[in-house]
C-alpha positions as CSV (number, residue, x, y, z in Angstrom):
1,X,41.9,58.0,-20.5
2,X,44.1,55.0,-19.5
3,X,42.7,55.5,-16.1
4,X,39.0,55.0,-17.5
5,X,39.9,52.6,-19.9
6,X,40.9,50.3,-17.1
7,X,37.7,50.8,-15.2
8,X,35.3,50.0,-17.6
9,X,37.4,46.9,-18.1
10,X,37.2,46.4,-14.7
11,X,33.0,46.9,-14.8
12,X,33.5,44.2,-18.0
13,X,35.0,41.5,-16.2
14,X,32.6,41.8,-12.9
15,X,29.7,42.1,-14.9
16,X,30.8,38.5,-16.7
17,X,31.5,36.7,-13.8
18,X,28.2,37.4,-12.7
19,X,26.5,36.3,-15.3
20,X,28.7,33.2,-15.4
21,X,27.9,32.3,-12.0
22,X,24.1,32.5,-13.0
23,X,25.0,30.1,-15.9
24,X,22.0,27.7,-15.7
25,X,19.2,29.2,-14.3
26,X,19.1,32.0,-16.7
27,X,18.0,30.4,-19.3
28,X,15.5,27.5,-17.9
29,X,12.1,27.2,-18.6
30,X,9.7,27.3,-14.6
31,X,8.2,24.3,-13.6
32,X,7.4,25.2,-10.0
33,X,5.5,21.9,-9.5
34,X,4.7,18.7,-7.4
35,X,5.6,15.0,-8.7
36,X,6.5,11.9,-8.0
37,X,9.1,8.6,-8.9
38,X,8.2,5.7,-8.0
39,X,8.5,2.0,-8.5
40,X,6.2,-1.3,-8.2
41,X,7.9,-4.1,-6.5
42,X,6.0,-6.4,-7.9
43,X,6.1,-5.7,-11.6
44,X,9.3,-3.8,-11.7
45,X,7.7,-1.2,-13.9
46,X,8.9,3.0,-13.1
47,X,6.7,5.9,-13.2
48,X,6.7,9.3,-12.9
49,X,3.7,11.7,-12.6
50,X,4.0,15.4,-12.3
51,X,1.5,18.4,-12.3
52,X,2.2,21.8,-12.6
53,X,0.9,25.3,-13.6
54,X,2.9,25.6,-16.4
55,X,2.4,25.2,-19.9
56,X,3.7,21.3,-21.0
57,X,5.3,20.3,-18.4
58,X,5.5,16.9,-19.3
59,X,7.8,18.3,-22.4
60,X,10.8,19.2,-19.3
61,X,9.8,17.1,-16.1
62,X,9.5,13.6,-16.8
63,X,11.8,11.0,-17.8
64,X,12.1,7.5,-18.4
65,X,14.0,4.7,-19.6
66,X,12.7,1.0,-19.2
67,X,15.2,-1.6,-17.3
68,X,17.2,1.9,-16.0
69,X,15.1,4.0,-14.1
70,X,12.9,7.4,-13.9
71,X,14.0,11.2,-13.4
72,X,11.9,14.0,-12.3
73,X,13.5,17.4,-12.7
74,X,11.9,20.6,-12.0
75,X,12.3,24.2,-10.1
76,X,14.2,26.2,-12.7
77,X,14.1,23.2,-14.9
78,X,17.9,22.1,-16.4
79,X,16.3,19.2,-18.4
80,X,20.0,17.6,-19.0
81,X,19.3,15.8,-15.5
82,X,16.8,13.9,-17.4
83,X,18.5,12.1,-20.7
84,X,22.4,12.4,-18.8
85,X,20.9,10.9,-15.1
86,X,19.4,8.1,-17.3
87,X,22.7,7.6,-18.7
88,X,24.8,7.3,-16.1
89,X,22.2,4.9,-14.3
90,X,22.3,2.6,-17.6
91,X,26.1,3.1,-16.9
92,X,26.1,1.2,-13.5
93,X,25.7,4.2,-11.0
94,X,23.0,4.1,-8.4
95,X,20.4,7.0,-8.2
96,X,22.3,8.8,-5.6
97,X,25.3,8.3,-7.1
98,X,24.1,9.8,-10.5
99,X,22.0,13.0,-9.0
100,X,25.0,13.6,-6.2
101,X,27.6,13.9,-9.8
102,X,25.2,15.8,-11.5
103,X,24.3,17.7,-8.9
104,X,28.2,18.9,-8.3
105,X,28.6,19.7,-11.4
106,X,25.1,21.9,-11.5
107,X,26.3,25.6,-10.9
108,X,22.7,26.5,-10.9
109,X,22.0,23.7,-8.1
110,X,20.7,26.0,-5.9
111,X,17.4,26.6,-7.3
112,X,16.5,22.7,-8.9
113,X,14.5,20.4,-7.9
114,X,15.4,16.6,-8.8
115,X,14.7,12.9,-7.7
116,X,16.1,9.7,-9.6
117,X,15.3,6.1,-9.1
118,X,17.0,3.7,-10.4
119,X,15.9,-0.2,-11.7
120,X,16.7,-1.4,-8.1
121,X,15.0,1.0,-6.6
122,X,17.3,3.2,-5.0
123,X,15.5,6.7,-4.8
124,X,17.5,10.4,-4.1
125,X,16.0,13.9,-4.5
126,X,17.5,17.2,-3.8
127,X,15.7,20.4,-3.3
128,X,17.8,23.7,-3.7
129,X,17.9,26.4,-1.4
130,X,16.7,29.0,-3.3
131,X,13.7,26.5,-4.3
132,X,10.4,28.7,-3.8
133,X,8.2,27.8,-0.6
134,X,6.5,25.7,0.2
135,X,9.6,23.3,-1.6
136,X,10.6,19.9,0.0
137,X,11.0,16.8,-0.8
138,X,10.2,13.3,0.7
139,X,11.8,9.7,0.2
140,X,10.9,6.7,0.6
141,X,10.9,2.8,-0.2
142,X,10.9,2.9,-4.0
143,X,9.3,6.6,-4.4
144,X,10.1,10.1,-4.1
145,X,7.8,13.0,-3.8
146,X,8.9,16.4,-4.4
147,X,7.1,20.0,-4.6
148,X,8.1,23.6,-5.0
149,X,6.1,26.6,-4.8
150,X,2.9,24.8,-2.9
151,X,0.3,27.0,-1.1
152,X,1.4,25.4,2.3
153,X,4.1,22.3,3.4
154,X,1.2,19.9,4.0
155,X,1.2,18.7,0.3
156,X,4.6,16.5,0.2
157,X,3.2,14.7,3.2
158,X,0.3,14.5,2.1
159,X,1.5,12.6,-1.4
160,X,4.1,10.2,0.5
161,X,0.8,8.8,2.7
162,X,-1.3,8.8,-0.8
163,X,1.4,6.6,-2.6
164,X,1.7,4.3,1.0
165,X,-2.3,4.1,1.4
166,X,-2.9,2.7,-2.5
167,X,-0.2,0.7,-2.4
168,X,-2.7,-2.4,-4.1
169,X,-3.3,-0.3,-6.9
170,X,-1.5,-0.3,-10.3
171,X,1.3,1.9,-10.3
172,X,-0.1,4.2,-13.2
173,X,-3.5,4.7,-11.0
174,X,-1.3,5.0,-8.1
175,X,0.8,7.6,-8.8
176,X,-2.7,9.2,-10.2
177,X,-3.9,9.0,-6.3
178,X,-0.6,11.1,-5.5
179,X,-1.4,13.9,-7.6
180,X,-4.7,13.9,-6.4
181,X,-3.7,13.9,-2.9
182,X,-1.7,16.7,-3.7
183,X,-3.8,19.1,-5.1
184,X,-6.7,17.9,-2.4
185,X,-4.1,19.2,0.0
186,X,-3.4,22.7,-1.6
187,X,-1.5,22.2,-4.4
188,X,0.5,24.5,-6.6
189,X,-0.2,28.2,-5.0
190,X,-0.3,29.5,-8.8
191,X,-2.8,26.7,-9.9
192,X,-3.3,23.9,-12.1
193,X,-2.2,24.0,-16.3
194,X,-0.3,21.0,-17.3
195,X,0.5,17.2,-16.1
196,X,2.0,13.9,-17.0
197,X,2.4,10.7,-16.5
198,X,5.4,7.8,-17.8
199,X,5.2,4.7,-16.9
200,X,8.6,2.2,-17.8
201,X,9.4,-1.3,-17.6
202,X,11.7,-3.1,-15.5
203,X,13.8,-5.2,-18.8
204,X,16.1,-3.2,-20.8
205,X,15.2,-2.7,-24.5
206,X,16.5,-1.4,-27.5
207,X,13.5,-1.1,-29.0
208,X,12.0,2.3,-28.5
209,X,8.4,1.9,-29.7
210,X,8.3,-0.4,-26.7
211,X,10.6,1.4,-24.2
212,X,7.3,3.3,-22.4
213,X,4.6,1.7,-20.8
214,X,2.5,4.9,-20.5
215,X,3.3,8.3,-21.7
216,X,0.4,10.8,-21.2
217,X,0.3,14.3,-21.3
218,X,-2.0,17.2,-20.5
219,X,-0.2,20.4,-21.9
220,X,-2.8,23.0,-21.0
221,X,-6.4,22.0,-19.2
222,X,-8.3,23.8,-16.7
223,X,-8.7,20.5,-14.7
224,X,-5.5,18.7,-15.7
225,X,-5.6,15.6,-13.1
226,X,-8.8,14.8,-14.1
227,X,-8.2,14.7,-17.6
228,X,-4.9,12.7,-17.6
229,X,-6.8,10.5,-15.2
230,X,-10.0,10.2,-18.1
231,X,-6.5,9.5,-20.6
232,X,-5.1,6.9,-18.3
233,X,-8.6,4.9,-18.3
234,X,-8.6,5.6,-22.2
235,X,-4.9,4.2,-22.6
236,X,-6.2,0.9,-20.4
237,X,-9.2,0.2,-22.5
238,X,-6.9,0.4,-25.6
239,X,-4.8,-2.3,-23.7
240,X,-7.5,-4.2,-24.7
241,X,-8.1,-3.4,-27.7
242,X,-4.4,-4.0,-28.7
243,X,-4.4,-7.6,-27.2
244,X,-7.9,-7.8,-29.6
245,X,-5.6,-7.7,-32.4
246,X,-3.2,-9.9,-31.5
247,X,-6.1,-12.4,-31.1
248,X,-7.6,-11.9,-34.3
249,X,-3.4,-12.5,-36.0
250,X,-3.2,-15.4,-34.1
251,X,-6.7,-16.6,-35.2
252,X,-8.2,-16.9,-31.3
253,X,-11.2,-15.1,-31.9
254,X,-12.4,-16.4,-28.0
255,X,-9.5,-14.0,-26.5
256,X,-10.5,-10.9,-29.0
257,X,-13.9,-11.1,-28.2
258,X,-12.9,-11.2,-24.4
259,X,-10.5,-8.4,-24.3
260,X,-12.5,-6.3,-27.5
261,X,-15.5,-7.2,-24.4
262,X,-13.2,-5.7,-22.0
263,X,-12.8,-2.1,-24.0
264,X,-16.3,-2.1,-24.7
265,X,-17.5,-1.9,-20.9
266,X,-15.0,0.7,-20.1
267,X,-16.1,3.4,-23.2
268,X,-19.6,1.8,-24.8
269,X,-20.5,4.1,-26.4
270,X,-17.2,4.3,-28.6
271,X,-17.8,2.8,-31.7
272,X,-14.7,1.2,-32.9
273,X,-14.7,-0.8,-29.9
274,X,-18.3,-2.1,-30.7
275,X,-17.2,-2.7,-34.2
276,X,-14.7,-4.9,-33.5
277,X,-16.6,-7.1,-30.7
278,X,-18.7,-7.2,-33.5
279,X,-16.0,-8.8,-35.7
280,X,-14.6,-11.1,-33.3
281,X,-18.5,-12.5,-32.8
282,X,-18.8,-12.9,-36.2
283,X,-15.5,-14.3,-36.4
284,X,-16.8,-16.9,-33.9
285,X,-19.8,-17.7,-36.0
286,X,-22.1,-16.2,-33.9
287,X,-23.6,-13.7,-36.9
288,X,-26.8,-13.0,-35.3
289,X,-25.4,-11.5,-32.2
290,X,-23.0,-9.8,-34.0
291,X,-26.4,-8.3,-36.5
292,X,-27.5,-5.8,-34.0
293,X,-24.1,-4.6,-33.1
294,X,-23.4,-4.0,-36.3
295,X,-26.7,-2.2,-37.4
296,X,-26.3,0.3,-34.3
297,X,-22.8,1.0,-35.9
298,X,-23.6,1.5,-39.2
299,X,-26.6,3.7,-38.3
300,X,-24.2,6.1,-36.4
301,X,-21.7,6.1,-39.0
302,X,-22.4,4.4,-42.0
303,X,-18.6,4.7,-43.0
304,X,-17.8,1.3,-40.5
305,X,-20.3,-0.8,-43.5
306,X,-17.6,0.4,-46.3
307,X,-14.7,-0.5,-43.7
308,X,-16.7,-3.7,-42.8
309,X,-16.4,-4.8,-46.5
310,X,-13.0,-4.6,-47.1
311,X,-12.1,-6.9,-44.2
312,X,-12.5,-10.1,-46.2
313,X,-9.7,-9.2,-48.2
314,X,-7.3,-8.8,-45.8
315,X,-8.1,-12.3,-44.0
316,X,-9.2,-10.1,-40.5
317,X,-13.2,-11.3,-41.6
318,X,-13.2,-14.9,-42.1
319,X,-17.0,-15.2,-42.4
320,X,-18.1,-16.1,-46.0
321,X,-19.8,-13.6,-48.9
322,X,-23.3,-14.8,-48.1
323,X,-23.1,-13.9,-44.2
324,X,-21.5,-10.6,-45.0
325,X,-24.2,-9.4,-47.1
326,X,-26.8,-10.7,-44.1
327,X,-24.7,-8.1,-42.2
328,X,-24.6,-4.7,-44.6
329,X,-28.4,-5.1,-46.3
């Protein structure tokens, strides 16, 4: 009895240590995917982008802190890599310092997929060996591009000459042109599902409303580069329409109507965008350009004449009772 007592003790112990040495990667969500980090050297700003055929994987890939740096992490996904890499850049540790730590201290190493840059622009990555082919990863001058699990090894390549060949493009379009390139070249060997895109600043801020730039996600799509691409342009026209508003607080209804202008050709047939060109001419005393505008609006939804009336009250309409009712009868 002692005998069997001891075995089974023996079995115990064994079976522990194996699950302890699989600590890690047990328990992490997939994200078998291809992204990239990547900074302008112009603006300073960070990005990352990331596509995968997984559900949300902008939820676990992607990270970002403005004035720090950018952390893709992926494979068998630990997502500490993310918020802890960030904090140890902030702390004063390069990007290879800060993934090599974390890295050693990863007993699930093996099978991750990672790549910091920090607010200089020093870039690591480190792909696993258990990583599933096609898994690599690429560095260069401010960017790293990293895949797992691609239908052949022509896609990392194939993303490090994308980022190098649109280099005068924005960041957030250029990291776009990655995952384009990407899939163009073969792509995730499961599919498409999910992507992401964060853009960061290069300043430090302790205001977290204004800590990201960009932050788009696509959680489950058939075509999800195509649609965070159709966000992206949406995010820019809004741009627009924030620096509209800024005009019309500071009273320079020239710049709203410019950038309002600005949204409008982008989306023209959104109407909120109309409505407030609208305002801004109007603003500007030129009513009867402003008319037709607002008639088209009103026609489509006649909700915009209620909104349109309460504006005087709050000082956004300047234009006086008489012109307002020329407008709404």
């Amino acid at each position: 009895m002692k005998k069997l007592y001891f075995l089974f003790c023996l079995l115990l112990i064994s079976f522990t240590s194996i699950q302890a040495q699989n600590i890690g990667v047990e328990k992490d969500a997939f994200a078998h995917t291809y992204s990239i980090v990547a900074r302008d050297t112009v603006t300073g700003e960070m990005a990352v982008a990331v596509q995968s055929h997984w559900f949300s994987v902008g939820s676990l890939v992607p990270w970002g802190k403005s004035g720090v740096g950018v952390v893709a992490t992926q494979s068998f996904v630990n997502p500490a890599y993310g918020p802890q890499g960030l904090e140890l850049m902030a702390n004063g540790l390069s990007a290879e310092q800060a993934l090599t730590q974390m890295v050693e201290e990863d007993e699930g190493r093996d099978y991750r997929q990672v790549a910091f840059l920090d607010a200089h622009g020093s870039v690591s990555a480190f792909t696993g060996n258990n990583c599933v082919e096609a898994a690599e990863d690429l560095t260069g001058k401010n960017f790293s591009v990293q895949a797992n699990m691609m239908l052949n090894d022509k896609v990392v390549p194939a993303m490090a000459e994308a980022f190098m060949r649109y280099s005068d493009y924005p960041l957030a379009e250029r990291v776009m042109e990655v995952l384009k390139a990407a899939q163009k070249a073969g792509g995730d060997i499961r599919g498409k599902q999910s992507a992401a895109l964060i853009v960061v600043g290069p300043e430090k801020t302790n205001k977290s409303w204004e800590d990201k730039k960009i932050d788009l996600r696509v959680d489950d799509h058939k075509n999800p580069i195509r649609e965070l691409g159709r966000l992206l342009k949406v995010a820019r026209a809004y741009e627009h329409m924030n620096k509209g508003d800024l005009a019309v607080e500071a009273g320079n209804m020239d710049k709203a109507l410019k950038e309002y202008g600005a949204a409008e050709k982008m989306f023209p047939e959104n109407l909120e965008m109309k409505f407030w060109k609208a305002v801004a001419l109007a603003n500007s005393g030129r009513i009867e350009e402003a008319k037709p505008i607002f008639d088209h609006v009103f026609e489509e939804d006649a909700n915009w004449k209620e909104m349109l009336r309460r504006l005087p009250k709050s000082g956004i309409l300047t234009i006086s009772e008489e012109e307002l009712l020329r407008i709404i009868e």
